[in-house]
Each structure stands twice: as structure tokens, then as C-alpha cells.
VEXPATOR-356605 format. One record per atom (N, C-alpha, C, O): residue number from 1; residue in one letter; x, y, z. Coordinates in Angstrom, 3 decimals. Atoms other than C-alpha are relative to their C-alpha. Layout:
BEGIN
+-----+----+----------+----------+----------+
|   i | aa |       c1 |       c2 |       c3 |
+-----+----+----------+----------+----------+
| NUM |  A |        X |        Y |        Z |
...
+-----+----+----------+----------+----------+
END
This chain:
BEGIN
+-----+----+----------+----------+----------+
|   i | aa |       c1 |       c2 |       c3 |
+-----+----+----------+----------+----------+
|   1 |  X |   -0.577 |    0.038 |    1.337 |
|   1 |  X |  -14.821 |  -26.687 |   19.269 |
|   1 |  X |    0.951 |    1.188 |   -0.154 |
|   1 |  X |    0.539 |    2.343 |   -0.048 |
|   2 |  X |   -1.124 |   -1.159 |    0.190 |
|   2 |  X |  -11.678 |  -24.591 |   18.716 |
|   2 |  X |   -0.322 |    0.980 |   -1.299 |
|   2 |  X |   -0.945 |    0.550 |   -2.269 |
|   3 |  X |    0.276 |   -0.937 |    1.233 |
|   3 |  X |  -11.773 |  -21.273 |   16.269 |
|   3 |  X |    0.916 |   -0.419 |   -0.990 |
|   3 |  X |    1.952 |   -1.045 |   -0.766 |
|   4 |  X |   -1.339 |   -0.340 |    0.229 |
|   4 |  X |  -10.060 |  -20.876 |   13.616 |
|   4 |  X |    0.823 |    0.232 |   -0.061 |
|   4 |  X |    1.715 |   -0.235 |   -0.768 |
|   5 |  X |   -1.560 |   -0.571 |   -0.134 |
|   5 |  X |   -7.660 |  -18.725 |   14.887 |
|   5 |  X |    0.618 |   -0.755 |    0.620 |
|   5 |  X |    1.800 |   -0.411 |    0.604 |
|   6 |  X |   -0.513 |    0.831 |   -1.102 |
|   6 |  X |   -6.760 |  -21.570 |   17.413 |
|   6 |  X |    0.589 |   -0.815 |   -1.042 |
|   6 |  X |    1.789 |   -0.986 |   -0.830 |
|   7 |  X |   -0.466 |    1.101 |    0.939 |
|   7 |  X |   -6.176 |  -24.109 |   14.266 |
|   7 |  X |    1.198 |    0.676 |   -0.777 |
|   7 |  X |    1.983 |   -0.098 |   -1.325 |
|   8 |  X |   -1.085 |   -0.082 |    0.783 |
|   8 |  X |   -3.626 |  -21.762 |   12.579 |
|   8 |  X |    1.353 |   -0.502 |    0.720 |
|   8 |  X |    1.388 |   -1.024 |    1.834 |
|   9 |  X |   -1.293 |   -0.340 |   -0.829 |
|   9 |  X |    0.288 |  -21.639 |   13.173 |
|   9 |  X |    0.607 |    0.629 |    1.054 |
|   9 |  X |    0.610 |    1.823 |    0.751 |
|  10 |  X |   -0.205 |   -1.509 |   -0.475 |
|  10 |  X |    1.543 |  -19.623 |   15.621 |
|  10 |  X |    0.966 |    1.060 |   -0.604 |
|  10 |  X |    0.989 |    2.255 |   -0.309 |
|  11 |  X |   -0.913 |   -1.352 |    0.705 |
|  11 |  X |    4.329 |  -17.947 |   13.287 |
|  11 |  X |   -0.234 |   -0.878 |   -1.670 |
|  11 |  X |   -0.114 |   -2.074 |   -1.935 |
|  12 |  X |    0.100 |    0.292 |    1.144 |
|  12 |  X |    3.708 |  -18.204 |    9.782 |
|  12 |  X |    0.956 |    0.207 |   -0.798 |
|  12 |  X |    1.001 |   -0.599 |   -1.727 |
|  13 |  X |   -0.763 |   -0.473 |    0.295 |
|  13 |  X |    6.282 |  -16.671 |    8.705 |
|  13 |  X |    1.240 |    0.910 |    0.483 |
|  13 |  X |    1.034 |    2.116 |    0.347 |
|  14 |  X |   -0.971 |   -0.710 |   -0.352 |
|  14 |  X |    9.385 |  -15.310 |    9.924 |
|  14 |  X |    0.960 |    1.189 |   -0.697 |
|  14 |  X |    1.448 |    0.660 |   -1.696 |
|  15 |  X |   -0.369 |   -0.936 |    0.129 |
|  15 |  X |   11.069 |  -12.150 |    9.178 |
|  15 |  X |    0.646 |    0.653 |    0.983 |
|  15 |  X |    0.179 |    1.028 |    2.058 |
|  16 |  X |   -1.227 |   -1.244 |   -1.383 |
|  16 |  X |   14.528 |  -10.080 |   10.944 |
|  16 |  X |    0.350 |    1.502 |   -0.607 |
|  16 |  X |    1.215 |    1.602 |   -1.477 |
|  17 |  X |    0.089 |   -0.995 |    0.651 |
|  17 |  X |   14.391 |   -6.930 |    9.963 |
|  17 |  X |    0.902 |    1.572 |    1.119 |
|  17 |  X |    0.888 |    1.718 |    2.341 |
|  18 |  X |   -0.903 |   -0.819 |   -0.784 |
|  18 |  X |   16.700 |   -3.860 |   11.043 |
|  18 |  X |   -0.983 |    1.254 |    0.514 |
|  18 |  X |   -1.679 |    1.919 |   -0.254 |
|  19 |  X |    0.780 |   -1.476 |    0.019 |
|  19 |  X |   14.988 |   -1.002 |   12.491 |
|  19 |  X |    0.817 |    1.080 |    0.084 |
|  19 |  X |    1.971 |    0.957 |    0.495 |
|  20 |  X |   -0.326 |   -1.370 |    0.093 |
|  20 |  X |   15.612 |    2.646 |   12.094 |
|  20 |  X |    0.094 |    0.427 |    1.619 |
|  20 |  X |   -0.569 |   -0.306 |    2.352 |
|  21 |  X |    0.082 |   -0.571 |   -1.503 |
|  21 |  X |   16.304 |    4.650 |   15.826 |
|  21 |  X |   -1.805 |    0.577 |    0.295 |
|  21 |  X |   -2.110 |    0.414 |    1.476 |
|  22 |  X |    1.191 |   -1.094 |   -0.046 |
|  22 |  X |   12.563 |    6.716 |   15.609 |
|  22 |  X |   -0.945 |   -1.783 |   -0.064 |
|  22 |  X |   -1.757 |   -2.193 |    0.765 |
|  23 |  X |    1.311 |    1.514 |   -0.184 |
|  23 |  X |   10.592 |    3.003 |   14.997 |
|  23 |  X |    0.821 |   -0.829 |    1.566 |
|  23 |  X |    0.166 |   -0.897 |    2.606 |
|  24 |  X |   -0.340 |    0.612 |   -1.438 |
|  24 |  X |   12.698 |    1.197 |   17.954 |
|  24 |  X |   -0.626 |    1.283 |    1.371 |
|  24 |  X |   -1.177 |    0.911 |    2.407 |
|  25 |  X |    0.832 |   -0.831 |   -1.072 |
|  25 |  X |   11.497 |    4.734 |   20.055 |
|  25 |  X |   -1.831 |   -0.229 |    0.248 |
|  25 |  X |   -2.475 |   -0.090 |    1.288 |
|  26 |  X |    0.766 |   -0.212 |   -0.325 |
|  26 |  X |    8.347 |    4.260 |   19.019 |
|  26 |  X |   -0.561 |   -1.378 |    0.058 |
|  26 |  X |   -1.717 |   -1.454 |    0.476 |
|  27 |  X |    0.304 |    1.558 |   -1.229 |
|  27 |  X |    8.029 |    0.321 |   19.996 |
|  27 |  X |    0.306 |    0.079 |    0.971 |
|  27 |  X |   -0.444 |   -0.529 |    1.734 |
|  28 |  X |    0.270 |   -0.161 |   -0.881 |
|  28 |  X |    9.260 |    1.279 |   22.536 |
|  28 |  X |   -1.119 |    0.652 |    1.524 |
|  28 |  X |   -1.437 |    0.168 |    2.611 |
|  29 |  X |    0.804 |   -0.663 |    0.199 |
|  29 |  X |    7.056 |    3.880 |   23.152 |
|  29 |  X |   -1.695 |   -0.833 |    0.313 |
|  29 |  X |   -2.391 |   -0.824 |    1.328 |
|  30 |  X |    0.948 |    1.242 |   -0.469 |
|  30 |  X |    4.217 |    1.212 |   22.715 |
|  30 |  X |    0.201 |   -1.309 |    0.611 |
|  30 |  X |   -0.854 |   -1.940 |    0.662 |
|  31 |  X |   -0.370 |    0.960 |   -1.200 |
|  31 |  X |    5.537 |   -1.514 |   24.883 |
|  31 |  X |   -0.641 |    0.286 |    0.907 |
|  31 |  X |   -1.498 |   -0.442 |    1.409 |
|  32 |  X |    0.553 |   -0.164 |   -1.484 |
|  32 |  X |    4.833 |    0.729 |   27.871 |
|  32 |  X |   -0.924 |    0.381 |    0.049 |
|  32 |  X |   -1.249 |    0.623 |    1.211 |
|  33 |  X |    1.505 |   -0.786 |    0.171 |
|  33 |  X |    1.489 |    2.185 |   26.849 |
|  33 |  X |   -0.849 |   -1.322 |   -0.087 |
|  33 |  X |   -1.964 |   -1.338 |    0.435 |
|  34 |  X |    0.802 |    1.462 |    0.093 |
|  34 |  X |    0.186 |   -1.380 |   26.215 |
|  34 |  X |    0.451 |   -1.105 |    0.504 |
|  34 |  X |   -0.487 |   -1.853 |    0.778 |
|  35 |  X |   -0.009 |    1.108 |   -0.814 |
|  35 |  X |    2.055 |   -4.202 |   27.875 |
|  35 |  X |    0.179 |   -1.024 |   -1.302 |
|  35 |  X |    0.532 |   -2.150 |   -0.952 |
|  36 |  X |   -0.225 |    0.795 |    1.419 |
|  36 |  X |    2.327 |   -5.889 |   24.071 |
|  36 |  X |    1.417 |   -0.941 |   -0.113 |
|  36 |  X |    2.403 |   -0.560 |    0.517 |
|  37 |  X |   -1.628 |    0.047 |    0.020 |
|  37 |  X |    5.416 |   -7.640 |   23.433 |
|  37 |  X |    0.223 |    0.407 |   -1.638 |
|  37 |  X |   -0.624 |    0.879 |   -2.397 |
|  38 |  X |   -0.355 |   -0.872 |    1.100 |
|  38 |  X |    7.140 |   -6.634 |   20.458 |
|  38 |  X |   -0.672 |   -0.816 |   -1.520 |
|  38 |  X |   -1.378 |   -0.335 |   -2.406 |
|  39 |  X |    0.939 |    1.225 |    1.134 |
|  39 |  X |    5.915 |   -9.636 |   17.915 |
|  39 |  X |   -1.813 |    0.426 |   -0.257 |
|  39 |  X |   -2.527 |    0.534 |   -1.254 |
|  40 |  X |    1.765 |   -0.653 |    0.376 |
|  40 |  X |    2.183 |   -8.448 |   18.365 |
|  40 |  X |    0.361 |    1.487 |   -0.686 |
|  40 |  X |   -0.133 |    1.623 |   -1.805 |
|  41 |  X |   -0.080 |   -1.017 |    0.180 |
|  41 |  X |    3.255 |   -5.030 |   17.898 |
|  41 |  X |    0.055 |    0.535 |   -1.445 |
|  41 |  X |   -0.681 |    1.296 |   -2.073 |
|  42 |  X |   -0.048 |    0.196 |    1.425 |
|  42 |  X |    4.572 |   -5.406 |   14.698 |
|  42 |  X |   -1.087 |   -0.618 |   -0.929 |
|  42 |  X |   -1.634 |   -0.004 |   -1.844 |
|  43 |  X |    1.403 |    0.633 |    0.622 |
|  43 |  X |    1.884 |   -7.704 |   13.432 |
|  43 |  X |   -0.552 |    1.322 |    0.130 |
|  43 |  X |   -0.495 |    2.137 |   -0.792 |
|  44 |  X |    1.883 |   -1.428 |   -0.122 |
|  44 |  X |   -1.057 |   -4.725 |   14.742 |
|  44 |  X |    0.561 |    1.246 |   -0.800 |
|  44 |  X |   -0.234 |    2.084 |   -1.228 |
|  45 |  X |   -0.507 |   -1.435 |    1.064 |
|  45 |  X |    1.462 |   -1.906 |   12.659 |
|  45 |  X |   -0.194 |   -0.757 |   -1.192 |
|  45 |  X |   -0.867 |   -0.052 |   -1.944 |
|  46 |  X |   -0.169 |    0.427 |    1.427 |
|  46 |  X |    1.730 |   -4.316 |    9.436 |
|  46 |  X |   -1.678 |    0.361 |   -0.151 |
|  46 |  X |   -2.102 |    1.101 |   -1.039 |
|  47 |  X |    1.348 |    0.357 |    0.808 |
|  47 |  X |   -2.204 |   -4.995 |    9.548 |
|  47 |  X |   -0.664 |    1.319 |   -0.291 |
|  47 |  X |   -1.307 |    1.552 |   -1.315 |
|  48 |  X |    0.191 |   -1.292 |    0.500 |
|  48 |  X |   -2.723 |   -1.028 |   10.345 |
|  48 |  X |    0.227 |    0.435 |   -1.481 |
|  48 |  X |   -0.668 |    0.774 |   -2.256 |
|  49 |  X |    0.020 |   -0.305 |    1.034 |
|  49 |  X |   -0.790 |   -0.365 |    7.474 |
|  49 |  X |   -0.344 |   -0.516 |   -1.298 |
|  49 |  X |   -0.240 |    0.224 |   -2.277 |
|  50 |  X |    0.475 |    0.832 |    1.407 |
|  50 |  X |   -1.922 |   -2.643 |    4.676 |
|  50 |  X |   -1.390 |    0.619 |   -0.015 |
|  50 |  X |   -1.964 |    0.840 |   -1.082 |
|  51 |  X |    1.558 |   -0.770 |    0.389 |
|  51 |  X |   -5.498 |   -0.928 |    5.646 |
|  51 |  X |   -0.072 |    1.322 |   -0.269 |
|  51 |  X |   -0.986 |    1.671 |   -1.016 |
|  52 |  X |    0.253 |   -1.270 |    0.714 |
|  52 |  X |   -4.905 |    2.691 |    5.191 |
|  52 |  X |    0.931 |   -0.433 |   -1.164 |
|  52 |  X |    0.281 |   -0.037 |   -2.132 |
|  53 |  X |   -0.541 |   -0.204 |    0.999 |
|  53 |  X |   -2.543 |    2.011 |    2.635 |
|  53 |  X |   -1.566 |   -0.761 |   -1.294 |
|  53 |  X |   -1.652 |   -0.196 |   -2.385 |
|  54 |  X |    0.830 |    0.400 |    1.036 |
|  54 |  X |   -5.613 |    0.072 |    0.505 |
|  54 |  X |   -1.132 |    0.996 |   -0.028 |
|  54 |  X |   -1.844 |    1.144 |   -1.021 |
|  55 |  X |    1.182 |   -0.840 |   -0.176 |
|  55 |  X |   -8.092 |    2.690 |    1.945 |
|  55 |  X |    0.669 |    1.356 |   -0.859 |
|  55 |  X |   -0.168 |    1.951 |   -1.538 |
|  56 |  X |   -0.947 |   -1.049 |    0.739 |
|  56 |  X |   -5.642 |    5.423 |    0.320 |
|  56 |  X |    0.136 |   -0.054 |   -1.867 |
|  56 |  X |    0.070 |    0.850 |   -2.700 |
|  57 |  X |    0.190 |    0.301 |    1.214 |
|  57 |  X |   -5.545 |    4.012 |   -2.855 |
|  57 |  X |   -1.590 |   -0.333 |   -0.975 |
|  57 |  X |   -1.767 |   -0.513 |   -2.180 |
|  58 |  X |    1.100 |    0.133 |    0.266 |
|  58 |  X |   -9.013 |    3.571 |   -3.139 |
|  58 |  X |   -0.519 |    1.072 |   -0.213 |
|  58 |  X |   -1.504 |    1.077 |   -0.952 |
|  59 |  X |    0.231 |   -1.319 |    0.451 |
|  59 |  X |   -9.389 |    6.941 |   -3.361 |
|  59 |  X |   -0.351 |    1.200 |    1.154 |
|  59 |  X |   -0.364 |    2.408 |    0.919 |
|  60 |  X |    0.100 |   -0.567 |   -0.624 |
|  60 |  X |  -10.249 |    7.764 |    0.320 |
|  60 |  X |    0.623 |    0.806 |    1.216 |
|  60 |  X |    1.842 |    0.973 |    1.185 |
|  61 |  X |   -1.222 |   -1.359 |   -0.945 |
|  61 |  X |   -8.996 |   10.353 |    3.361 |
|  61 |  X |   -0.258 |   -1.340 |    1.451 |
|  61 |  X |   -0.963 |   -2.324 |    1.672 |
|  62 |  X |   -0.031 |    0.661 |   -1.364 |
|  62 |  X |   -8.039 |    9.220 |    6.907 |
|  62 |  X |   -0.250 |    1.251 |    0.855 |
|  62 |  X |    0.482 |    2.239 |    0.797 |
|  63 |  X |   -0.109 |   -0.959 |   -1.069 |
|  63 |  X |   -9.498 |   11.308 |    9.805 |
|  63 |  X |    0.212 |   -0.529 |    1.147 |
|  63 |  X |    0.251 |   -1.729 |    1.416 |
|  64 |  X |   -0.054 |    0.643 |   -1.206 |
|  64 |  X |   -9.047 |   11.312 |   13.066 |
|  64 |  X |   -0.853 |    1.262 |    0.660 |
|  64 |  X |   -0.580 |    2.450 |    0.488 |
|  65 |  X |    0.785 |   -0.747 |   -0.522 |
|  65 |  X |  -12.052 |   12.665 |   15.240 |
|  65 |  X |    0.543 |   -0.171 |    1.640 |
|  65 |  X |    0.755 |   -1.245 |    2.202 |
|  66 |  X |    0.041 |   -0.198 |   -1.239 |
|  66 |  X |  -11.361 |   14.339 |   18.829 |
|  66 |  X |   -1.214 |   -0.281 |    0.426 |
|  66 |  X |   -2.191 |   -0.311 |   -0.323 |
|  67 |  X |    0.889 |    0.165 |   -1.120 |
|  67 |  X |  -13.512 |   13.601 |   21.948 |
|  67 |  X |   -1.088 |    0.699 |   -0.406 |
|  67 |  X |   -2.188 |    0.184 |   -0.606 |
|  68 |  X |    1.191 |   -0.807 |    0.257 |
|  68 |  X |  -15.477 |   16.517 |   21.125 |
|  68 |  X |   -0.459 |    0.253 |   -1.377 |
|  68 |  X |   -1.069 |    1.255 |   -1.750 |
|  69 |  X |    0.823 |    0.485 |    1.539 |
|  69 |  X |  -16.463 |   15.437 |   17.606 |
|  69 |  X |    1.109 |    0.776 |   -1.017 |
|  69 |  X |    0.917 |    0.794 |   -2.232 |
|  70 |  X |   -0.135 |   -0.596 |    1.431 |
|  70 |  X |  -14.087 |   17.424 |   15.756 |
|  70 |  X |    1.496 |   -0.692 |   -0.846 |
|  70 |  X |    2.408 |   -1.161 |   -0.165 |
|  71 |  X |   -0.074 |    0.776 |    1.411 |
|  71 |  X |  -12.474 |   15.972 |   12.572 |
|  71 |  X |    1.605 |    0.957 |   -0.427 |
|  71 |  X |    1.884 |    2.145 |   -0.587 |
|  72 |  X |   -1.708 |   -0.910 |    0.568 |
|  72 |  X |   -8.577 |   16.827 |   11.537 |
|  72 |  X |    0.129 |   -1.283 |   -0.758 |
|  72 |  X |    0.004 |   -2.429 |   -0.326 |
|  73 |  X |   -0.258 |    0.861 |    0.779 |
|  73 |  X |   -7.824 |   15.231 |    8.375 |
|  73 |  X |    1.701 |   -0.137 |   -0.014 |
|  73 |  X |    2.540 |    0.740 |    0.192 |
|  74 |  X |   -1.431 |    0.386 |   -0.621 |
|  74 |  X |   -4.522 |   13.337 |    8.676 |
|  74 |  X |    0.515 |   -0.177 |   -1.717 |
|  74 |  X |   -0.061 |   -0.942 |   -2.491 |
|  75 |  X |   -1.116 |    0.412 |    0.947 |
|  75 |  X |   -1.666 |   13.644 |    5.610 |
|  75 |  X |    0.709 |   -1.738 |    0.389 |
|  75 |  X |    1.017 |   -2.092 |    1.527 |
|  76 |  X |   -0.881 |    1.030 |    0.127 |
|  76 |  X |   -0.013 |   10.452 |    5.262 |
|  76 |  X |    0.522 |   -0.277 |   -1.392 |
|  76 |  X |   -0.155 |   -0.330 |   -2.419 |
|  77 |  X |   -1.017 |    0.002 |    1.383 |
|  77 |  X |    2.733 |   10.017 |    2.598 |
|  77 |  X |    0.470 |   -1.427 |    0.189 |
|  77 |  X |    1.248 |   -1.625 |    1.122 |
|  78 |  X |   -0.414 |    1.092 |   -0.001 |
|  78 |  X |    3.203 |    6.342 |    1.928 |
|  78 |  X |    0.488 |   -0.709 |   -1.133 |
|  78 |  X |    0.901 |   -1.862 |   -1.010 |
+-----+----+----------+----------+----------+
END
């Protein structure tokens, strides 16, 4: 029996959008670190950002914990 995700579309929506030089570096950037093509890429940044941006407004912080447990709270201006 197929999933859901198998029953959707594969593009739901289309969108051409210009990029800035510093976002084309840094798809690029992730291209070669992951092997992605650029269509996922975008998708996995939109869905990133729709979650800190709701986690932000909710009232809470974003950390990011090193290897060795320790905790640097990350600014983000969105």
C-alpha cells in the first residue's frame, strides 16, 4: 500500500525566484556537502525556516549544542 507521501504531487507548486550572490554561494555550498539537487534544497531551507520562524514567535530561543554538550545561543533576525 503506497504512503501518503507517494499519493501526493510531485511539484505542488511552482515558484522562479532570483537569488542574491551569498544564497547561490551557499546552495552551492550545500550541493557539495550533500549531493541534494537544488529543488530539495530549497524545500529543506523553506521548511527550516517556517519552524524557527514559528518557534521564535512563540516566544522561544534557538541553540545550538557542541559535541561536548555546550550550548551557544544563536541570534537570528528574521
Amino acid at each position: 500500500m503506497p504512503s501518503p507521501e507517494e499519493n501526493r504531487p510531485a511539484a505542488v507548486d511552482r515558484v522562479n525566484v532570483a537569488l542574491i550572490a551569498e544564497a547561490v554561494d551557499a546552495l552551492a555550498k550545500l550541493q557539495d556537502r550533500t549531493g541534494l539537487k537544488k529543488v530539495d534544497l530549497v524545500n529543506r531551507a523553506l521548511l527550516v525556516y517556517e519552524f524557527v520562524d514559528a518557534e521564535l514567535k512563540a516566544g522561544k530561543q534557538v541553540l545550538v549544542r557542541d559535541q561536548d554538550g555546550r550550548d551557544q545561543l544563536v541570534k537570528i533576525f528574521l
